[in-house]
Backbone of each chain as nested JSON, in Angstrom:
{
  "chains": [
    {"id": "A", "residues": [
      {"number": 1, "name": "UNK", "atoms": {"N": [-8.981, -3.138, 23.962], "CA": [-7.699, -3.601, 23.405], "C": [-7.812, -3.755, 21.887]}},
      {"number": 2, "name": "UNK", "atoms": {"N": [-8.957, -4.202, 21.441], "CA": [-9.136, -4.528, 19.786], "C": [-9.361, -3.133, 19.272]}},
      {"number": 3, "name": "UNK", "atoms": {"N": [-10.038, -2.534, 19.898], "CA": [-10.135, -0.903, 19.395], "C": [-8.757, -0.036, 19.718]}},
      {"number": 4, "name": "UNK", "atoms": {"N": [-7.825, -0.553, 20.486], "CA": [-6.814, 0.017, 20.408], "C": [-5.949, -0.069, 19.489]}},
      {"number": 5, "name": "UNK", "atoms": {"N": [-5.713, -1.687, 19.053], "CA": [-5.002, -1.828, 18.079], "C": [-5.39, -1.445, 16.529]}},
      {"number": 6, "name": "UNK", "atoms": {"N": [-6.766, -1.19, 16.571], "CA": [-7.089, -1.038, 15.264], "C": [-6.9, 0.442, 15.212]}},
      {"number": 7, "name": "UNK", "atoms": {"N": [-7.306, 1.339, 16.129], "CA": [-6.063, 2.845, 16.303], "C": [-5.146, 2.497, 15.451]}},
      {"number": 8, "name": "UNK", "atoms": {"N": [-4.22, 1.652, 16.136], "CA": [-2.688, 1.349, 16.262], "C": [-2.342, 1.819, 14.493]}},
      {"number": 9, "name": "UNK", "atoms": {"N": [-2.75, 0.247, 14.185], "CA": [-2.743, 0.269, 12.885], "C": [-3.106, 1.045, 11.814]}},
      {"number": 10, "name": "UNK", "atoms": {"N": [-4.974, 1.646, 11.818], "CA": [-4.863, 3.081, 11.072], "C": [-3.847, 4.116, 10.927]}},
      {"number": 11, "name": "UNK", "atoms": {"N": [-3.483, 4.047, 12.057], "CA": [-2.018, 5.093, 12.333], "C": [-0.892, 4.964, 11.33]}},
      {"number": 12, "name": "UNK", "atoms": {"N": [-0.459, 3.879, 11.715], "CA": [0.66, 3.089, 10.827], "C": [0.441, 2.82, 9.075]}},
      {"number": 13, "name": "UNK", "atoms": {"N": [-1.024, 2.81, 8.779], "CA": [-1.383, 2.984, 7.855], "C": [-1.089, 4.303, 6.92]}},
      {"number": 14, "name": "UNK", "atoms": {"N": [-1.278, 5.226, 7.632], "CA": [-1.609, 6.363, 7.446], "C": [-0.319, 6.878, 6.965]}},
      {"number": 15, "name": "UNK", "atoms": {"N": [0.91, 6.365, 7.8], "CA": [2.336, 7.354, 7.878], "C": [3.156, 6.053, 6.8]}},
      {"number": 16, "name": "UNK", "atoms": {"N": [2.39, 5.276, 6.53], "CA": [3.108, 4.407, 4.919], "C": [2.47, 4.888, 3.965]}},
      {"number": 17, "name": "UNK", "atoms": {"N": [0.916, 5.158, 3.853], "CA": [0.765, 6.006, 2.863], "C": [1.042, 7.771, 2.697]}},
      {"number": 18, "name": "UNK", "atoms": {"N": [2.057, 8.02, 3.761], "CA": [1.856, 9.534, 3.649], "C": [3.783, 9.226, 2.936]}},
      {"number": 19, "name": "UNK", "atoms": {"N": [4.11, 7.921, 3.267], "CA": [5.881, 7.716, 3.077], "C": [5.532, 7.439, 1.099]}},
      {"number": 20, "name": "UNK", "atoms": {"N": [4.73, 7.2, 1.158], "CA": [4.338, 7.021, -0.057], "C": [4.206, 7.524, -1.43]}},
      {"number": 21, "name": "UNK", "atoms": {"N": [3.114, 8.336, -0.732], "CA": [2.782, 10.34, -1.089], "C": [4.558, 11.083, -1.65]}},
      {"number": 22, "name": "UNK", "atoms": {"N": [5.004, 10.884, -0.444], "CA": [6.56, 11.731, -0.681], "C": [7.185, 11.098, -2.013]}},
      {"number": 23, "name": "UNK", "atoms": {"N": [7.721, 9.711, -1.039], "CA": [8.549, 9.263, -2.691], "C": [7.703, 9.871, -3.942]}},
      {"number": 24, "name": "UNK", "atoms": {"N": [6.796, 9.659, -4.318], "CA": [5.993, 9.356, -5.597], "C": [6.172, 10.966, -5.747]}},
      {"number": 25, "name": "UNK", "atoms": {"N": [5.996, 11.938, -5.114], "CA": [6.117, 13.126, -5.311], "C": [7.737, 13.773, -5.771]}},
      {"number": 26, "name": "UNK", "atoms": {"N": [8.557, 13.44, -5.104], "CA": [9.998, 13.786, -4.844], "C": [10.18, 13.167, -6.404]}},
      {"number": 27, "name": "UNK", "atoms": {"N": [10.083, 11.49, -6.545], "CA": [10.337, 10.8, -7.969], "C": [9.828, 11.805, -8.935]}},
      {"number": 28, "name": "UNK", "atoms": {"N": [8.841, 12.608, -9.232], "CA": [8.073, 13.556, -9.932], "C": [8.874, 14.567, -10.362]}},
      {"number": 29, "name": "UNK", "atoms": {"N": [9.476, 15.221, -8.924], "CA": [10.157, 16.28, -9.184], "C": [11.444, 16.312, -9.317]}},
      {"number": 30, "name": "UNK", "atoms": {"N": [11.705, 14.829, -9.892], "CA": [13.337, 14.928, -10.633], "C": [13.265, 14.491, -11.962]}},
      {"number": 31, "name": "UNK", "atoms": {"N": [11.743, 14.603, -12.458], "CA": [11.157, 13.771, -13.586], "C": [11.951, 12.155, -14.161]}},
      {"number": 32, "name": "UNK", "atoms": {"N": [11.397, 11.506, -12.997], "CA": [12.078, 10.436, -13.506], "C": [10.585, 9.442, -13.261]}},
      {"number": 33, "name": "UNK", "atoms": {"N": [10.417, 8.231, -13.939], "CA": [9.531, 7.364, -14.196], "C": [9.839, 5.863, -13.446]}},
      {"number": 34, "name": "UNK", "atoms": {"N": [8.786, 5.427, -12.452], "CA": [8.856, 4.554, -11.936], "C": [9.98, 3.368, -12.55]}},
      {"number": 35, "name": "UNK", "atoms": {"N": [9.385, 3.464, -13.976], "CA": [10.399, 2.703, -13.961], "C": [11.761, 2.799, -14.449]}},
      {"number": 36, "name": "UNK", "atoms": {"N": [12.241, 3.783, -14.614], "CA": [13.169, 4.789, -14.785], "C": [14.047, 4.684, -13.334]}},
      {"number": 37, "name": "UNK", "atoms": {"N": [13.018, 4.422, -11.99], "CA": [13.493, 4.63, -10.515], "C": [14.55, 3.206, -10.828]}},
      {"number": 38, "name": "UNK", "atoms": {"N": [13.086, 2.529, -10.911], "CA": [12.843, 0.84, -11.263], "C": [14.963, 0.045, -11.52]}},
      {"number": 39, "name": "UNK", "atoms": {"N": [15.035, 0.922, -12.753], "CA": [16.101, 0.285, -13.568], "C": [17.528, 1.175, -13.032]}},
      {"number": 40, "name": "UNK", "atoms": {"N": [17.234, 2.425, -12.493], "CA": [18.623, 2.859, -11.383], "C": [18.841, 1.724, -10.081]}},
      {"number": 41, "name": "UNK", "atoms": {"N": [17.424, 1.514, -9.629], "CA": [17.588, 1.344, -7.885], "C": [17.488, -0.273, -7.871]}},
      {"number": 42, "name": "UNK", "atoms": {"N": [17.191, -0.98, -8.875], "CA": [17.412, -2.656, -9.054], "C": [16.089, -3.042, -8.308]}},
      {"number": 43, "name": "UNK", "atoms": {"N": [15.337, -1.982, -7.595], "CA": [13.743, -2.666, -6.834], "C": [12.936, -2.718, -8.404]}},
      {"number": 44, "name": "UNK", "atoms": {"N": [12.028, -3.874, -7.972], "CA": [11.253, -3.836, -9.177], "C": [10.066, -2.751, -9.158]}},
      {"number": 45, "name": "UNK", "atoms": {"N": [9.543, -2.588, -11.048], "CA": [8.629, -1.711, -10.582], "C": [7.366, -1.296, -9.895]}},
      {"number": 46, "name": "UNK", "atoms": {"N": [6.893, -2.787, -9.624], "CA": [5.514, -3.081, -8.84], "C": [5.937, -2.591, -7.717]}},
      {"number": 47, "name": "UNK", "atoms": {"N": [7.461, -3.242, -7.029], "CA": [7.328, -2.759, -5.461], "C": [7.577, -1.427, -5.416]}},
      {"number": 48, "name": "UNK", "atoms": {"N": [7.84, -0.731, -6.49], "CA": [8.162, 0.618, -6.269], "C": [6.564, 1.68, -6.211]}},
      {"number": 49, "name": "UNK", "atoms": {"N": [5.598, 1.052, -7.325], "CA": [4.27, 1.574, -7.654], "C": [3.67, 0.909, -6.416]}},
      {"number": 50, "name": "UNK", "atoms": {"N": [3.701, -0.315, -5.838], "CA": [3.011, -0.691, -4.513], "C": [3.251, 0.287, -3.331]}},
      {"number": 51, "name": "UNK", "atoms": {"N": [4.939, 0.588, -3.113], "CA": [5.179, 1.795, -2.181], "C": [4.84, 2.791, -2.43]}},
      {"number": 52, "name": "UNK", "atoms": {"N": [4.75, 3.152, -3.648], "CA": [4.267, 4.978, -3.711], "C": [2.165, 5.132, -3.155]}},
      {"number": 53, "name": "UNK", "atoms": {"N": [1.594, 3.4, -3.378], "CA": [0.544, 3.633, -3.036], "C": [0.379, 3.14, -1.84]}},
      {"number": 54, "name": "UNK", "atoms": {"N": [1.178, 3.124, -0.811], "CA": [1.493, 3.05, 0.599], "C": [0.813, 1.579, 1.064]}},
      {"number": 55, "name": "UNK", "atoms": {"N": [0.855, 0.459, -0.081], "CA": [1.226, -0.806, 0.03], "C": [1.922, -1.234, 0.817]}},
      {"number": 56, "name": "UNK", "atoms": {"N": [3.427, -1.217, 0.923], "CA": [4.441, -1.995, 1.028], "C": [4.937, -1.003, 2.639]}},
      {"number": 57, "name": "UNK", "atoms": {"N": [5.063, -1.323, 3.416], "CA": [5.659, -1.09, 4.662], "C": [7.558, -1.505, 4.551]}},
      {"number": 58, "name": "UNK", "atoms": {"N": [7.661, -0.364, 4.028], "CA": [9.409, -0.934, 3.194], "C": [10.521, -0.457, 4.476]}},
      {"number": 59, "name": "UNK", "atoms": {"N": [11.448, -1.212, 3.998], "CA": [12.331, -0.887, 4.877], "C": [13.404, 0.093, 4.931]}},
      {"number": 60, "name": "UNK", "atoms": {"N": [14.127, 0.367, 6.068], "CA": [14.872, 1.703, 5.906], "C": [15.981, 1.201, 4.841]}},
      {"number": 61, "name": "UNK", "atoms": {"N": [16.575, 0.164, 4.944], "CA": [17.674, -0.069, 3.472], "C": [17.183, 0.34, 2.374]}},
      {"number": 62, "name": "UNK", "atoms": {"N": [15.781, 0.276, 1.979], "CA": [15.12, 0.586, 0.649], "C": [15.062, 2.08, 0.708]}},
      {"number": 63, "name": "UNK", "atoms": {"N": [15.013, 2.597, 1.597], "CA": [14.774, 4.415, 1.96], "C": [16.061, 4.648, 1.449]}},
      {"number": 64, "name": "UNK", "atoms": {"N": [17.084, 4.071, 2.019], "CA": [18.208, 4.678, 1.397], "C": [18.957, 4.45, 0.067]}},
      {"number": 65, "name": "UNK", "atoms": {"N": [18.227, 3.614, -0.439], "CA": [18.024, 3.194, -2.149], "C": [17.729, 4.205, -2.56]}},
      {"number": 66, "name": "UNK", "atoms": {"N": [15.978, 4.324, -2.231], "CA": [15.614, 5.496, -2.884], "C": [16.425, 6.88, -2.882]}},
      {"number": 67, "name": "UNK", "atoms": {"N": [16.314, 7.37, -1.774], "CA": [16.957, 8.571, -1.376], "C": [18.478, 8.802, -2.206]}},
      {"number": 68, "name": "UNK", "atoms": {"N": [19.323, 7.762, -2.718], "CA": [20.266, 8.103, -3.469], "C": [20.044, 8.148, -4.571]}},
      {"number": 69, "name": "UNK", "atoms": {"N": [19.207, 7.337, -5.262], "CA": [18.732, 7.324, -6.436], "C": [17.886, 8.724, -6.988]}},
      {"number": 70, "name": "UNK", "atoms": {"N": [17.594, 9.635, -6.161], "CA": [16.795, 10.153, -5.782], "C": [17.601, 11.748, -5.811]}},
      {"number": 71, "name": "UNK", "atoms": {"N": [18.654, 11.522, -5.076], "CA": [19.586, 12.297, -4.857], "C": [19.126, 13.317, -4.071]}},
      {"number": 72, "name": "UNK", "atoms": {"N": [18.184, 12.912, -2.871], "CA": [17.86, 13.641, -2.258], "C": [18.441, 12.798, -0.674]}},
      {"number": 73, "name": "UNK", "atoms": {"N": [18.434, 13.647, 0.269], "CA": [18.697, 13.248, 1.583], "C": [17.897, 12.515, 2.014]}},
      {"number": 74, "name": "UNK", "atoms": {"N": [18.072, 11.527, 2.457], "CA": [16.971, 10.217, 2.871], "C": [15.765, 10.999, 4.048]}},
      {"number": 75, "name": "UNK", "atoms": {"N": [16.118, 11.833, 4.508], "CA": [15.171, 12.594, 6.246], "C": [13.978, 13.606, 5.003]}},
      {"number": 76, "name": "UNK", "atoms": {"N": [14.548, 13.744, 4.076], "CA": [13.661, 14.108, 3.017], "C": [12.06, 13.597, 2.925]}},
      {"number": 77, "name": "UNK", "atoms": {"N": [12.361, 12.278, 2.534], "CA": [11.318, 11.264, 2.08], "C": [10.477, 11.138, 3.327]}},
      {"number": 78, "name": "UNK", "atoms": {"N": [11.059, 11.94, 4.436], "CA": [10.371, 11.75, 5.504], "C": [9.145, 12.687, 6.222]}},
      {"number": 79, "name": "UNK", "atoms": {"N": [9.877, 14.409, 4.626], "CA": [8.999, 15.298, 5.022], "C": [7.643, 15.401, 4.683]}},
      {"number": 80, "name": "UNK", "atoms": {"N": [7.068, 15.527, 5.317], "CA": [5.482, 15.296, 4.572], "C": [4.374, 16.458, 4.443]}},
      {"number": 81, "name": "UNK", "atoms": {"N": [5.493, 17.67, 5.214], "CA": [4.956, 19.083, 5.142], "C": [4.317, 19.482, 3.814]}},
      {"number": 82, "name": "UNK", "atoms": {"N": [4.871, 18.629, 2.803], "CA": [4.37, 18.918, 1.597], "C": [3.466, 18.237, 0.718]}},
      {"number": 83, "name": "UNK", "atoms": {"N": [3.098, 16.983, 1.791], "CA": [2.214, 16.306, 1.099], "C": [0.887, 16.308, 1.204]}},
      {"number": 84, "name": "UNK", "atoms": {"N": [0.091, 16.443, 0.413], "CA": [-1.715, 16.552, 0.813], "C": [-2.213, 15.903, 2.025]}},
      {"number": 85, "name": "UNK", "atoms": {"N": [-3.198, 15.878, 2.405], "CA": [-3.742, 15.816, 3.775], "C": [-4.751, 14.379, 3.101]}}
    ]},
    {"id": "B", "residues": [
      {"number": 1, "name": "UNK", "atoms": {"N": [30.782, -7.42, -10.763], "CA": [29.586, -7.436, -10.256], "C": [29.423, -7.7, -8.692]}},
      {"number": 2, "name": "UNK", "atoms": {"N": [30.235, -8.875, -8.485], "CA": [30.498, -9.697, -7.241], "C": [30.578, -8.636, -6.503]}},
      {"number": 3, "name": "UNK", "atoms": {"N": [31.867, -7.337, -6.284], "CA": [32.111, -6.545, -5.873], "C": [31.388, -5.061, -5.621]}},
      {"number": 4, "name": "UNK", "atoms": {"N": [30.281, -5.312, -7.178], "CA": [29.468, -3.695, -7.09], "C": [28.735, -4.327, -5.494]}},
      {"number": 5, "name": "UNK", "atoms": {"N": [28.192, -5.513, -5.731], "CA": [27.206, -5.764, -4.957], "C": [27.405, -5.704, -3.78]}},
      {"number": 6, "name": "UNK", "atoms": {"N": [28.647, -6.446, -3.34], "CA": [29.705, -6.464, -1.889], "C": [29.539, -4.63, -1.456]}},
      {"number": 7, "name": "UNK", "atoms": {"N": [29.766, -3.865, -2.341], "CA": [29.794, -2.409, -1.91], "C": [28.367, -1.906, -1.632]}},
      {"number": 8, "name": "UNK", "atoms": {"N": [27.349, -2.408, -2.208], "CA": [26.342, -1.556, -2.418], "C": [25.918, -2.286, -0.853]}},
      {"number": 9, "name": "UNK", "atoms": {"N": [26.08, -3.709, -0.793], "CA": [25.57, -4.144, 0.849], "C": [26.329, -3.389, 1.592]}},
      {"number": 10, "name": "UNK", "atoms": {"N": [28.0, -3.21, 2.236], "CA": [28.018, -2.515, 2.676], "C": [27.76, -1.275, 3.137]}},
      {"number": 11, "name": "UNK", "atoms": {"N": [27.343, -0.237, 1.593], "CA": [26.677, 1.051, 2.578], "C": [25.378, 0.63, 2.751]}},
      {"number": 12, "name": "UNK", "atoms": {"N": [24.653, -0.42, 2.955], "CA": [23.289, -0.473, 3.442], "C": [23.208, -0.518, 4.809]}},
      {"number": 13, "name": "UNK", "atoms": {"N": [24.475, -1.656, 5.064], "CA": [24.84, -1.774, 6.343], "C": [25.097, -0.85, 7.354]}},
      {"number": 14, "name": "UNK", "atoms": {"N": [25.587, 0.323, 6.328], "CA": [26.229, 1.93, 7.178], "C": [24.909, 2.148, 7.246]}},
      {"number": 15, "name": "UNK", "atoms": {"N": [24.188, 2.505, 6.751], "CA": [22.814, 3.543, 6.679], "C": [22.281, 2.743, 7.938]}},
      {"number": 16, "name": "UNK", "atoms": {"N": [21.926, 1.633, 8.272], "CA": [21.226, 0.644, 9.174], "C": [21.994, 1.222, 10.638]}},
      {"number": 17, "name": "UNK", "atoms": {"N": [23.414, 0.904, 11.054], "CA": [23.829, 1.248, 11.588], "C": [23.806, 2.478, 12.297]}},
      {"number": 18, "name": "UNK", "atoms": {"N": [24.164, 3.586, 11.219], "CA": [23.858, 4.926, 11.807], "C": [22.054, 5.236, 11.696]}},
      {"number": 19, "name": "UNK", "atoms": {"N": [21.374, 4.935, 11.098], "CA": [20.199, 4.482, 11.727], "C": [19.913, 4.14, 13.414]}},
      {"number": 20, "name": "UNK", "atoms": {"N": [20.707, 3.82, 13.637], "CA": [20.913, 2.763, 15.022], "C": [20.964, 3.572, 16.098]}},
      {"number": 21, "name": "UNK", "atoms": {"N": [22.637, 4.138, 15.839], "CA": [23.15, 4.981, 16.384], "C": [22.336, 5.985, 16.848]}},
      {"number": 22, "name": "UNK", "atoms": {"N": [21.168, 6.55, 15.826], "CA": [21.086, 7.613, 15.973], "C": [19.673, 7.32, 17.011]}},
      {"number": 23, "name": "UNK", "atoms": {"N": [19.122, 6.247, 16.971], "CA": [18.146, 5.784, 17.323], "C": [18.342, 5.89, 18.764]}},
      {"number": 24, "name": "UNK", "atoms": {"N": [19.072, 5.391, 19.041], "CA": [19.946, 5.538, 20.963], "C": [20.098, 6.784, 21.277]}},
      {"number": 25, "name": "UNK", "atoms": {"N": [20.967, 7.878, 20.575], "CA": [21.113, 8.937, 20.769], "C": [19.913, 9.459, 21.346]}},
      {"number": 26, "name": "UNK", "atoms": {"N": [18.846, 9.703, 20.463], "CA": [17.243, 10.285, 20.668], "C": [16.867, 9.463, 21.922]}},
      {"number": 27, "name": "UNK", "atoms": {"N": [16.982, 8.786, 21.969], "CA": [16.015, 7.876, 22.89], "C": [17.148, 8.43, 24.795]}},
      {"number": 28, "name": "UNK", "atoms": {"N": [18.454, 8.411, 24.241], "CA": [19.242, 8.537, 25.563], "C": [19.095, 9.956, 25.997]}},
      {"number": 29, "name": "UNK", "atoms": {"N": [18.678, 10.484, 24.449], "CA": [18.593, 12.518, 25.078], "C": [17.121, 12.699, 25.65]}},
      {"number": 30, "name": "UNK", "atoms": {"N": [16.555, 11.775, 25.554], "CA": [15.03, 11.888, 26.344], "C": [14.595, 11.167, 27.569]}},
      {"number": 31, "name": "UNK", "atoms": {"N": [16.292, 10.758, 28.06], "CA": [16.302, 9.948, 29.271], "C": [15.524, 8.632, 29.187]}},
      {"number": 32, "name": "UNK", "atoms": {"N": [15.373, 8.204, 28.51], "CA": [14.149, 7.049, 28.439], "C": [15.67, 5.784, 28.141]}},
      {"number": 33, "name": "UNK", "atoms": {"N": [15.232, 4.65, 29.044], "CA": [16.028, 3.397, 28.891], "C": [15.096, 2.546, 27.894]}},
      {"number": 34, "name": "UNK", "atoms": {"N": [16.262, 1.558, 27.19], "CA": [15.52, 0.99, 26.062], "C": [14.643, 0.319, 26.571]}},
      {"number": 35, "name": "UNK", "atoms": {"N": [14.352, -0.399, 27.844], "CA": [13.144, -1.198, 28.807], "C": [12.243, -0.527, 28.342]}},
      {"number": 36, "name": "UNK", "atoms": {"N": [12.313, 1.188, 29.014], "CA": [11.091, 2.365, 29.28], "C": [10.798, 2.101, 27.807]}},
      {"number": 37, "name": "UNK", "atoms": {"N": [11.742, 2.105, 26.406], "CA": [11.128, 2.662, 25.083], "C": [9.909, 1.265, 25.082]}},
      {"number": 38, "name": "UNK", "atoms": {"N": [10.654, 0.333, 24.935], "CA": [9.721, -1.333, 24.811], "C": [8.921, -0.79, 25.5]}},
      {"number": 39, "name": "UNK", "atoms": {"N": [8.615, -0.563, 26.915], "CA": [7.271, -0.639, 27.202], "C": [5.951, 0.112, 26.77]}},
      {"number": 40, "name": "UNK", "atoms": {"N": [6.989, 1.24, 26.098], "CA": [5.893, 2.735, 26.003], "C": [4.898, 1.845, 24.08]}},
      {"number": 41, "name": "UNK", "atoms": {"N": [6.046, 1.424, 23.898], "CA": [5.888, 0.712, 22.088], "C": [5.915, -0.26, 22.021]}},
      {"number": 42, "name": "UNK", "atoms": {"N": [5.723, -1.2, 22.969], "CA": [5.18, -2.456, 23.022], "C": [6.251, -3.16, 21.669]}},
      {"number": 43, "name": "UNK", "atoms": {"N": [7.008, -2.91, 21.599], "CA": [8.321, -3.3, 20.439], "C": [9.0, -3.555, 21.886]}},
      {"number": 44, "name": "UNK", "atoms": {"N": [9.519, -5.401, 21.636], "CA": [10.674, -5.873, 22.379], "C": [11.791, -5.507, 22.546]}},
      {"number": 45, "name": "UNK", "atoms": {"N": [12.511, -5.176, 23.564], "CA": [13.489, -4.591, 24.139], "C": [15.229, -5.538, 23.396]}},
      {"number": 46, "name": "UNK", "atoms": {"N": [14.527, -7.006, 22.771], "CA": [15.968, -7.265, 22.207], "C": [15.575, -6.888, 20.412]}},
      {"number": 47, "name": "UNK", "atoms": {"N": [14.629, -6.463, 20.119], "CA": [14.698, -5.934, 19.152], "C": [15.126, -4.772, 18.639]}},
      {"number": 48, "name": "UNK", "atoms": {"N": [14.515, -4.066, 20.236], "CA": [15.202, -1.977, 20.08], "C": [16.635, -2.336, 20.005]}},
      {"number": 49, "name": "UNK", "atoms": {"N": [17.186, -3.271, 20.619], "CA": [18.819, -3.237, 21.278], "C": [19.103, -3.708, 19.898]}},
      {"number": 50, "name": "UNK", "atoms": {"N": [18.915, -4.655, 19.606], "CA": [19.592, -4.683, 17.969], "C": [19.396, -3.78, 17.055]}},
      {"number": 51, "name": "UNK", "atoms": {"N": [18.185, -3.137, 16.965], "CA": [17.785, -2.04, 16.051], "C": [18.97, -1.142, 15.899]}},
      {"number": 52, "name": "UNK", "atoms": {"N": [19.389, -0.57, 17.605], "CA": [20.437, 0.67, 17.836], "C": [22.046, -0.059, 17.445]}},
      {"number": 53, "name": "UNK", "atoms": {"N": [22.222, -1.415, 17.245], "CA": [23.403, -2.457, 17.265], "C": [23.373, -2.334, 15.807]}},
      {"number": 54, "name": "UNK", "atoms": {"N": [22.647, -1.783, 15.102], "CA": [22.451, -1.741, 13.627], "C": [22.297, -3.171, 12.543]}},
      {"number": 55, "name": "UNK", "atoms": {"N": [21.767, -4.082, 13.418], "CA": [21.548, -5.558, 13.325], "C": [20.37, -5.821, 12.886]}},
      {"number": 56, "name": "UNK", "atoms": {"N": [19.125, -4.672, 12.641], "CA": [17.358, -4.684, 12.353], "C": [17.181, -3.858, 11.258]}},
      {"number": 57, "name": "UNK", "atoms": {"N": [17.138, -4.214, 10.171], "CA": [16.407, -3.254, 8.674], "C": [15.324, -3.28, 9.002]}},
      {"number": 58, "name": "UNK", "atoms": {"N": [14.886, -2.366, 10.089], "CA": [13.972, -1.933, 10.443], "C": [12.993, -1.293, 9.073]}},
      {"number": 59, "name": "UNK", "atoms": {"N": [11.106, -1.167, 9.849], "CA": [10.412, -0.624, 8.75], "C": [10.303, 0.536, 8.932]}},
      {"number": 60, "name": "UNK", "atoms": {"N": [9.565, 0.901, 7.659], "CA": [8.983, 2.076, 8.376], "C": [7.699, 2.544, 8.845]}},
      {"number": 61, "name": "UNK", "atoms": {"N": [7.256, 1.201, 9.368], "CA": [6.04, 1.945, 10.442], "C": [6.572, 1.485, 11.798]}},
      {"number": 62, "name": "UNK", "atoms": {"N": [7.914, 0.542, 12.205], "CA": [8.778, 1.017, 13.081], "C": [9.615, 2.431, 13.377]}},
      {"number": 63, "name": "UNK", "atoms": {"N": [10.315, 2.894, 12.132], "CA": [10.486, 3.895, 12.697], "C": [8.909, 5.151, 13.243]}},
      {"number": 64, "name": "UNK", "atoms": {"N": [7.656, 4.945, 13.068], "CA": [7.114, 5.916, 12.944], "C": [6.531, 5.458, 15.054]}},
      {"number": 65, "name": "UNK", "atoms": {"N": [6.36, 4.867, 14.82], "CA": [6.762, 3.892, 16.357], "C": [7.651, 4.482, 17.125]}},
      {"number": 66, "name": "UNK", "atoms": {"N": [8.808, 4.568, 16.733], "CA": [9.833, 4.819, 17.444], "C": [9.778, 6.61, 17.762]}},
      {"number": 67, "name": "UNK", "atoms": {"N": [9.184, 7.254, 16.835], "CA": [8.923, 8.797, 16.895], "C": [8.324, 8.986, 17.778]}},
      {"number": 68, "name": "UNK", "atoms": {"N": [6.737, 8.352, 17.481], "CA": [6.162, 8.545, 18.204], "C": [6.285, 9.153, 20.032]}},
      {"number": 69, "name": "UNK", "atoms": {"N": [6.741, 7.486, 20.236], "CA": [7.086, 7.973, 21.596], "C": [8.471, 8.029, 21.727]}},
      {"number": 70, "name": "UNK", "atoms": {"N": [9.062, 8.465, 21.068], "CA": [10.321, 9.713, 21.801], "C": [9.828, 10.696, 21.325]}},
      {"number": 71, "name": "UNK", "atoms": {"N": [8.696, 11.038, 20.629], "CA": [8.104, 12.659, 20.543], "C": [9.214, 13.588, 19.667]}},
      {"number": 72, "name": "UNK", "atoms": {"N": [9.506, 12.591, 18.434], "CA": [10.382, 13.643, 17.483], "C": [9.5, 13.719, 16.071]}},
      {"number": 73, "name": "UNK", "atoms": {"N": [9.731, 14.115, 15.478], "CA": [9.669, 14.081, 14.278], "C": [10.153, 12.819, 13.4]}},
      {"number": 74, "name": "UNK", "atoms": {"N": [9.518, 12.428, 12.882], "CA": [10.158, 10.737, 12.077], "C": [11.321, 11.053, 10.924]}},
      {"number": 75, "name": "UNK", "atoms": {"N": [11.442, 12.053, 10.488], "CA": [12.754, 13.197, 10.166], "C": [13.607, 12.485, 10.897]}},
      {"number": 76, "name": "UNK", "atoms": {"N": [13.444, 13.227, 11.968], "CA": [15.064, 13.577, 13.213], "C": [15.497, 12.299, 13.337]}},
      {"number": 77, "name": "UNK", "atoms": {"N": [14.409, 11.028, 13.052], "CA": [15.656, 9.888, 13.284], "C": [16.742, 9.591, 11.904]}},
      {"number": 78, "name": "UNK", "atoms": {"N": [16.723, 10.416, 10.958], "CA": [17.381, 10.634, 9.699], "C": [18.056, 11.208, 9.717]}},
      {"number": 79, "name": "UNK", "atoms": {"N": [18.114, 12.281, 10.642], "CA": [19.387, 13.771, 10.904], "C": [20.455, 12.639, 10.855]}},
      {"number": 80, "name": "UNK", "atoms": {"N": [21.55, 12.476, 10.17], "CA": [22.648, 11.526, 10.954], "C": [24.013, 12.093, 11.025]}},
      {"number": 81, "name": "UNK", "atoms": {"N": [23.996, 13.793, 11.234], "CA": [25.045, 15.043, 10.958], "C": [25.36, 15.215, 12.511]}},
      {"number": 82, "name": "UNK", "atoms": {"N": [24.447, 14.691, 13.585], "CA": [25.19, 13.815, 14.702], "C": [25.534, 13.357, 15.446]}},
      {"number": 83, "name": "UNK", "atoms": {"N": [25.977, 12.296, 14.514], "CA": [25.919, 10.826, 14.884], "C": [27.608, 10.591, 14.16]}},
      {"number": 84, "name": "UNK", "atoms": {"N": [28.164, 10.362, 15.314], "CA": [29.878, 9.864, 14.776], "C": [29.905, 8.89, 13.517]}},
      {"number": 85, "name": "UNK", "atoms": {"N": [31.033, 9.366, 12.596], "CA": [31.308, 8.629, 11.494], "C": [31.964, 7.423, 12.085]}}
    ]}
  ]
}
């Protein structure tokens, strides 16, 4: 059971830092600067630099912050086909 | 201001919602009852029910939970093209 959950969690680890990976990538490729995100999307810039380093286990209201700010489709931030391994 | 803010909560509220919506949808096209989802994800059954009630700013290592075992893509719970306006 303790080795299951610690599965569990690597897991969950893994797909906040891969949610992470994206934003920070996507933010890149509209050349805009954390805190540039920071001062559109009203999140501050730590929680924004904490999420891109798959810190913060954020919520879907904040996905759709980003994602407009972003001006990308929120199912976007979700693709990770493009993010390193 | 009073009012940007009043607006900007409301579409958070939409996004949560059809979030929701869409959350049931997947889960009802895979025959699985919200009991079956709780048990498979060990996530409480009055939490899924509010989640889909659009009542849970859910995370996102819930939604990756929720993929999991309905076996989609953590995408597809973002498709929201449909999911009734």
């Amino acid at each position: 059971m303790g080795v299951y959950l610690f599965v569990k969690y690597l897991k969950d680890e893994e797909f906040i830092k891969k949610f992470g990976q994206k934003l920070k990538q996507v933010r890149e490729s509209k050349g805009l600067s954390q805190e540039q995100l920071s001062l559109l999307s009203e999140v501050s810039q730590s929680q924004i630099a904490r999420t891109e380093l798959g810190q913060v286990n954020t919520s879907i209201s904040h996905v759709a912050i980003y994602a407009k700010f972003l001006k990308v489709d929120p199912k976007e931030l979700f693709d990770f086909s493009t993010v390193k391994k």
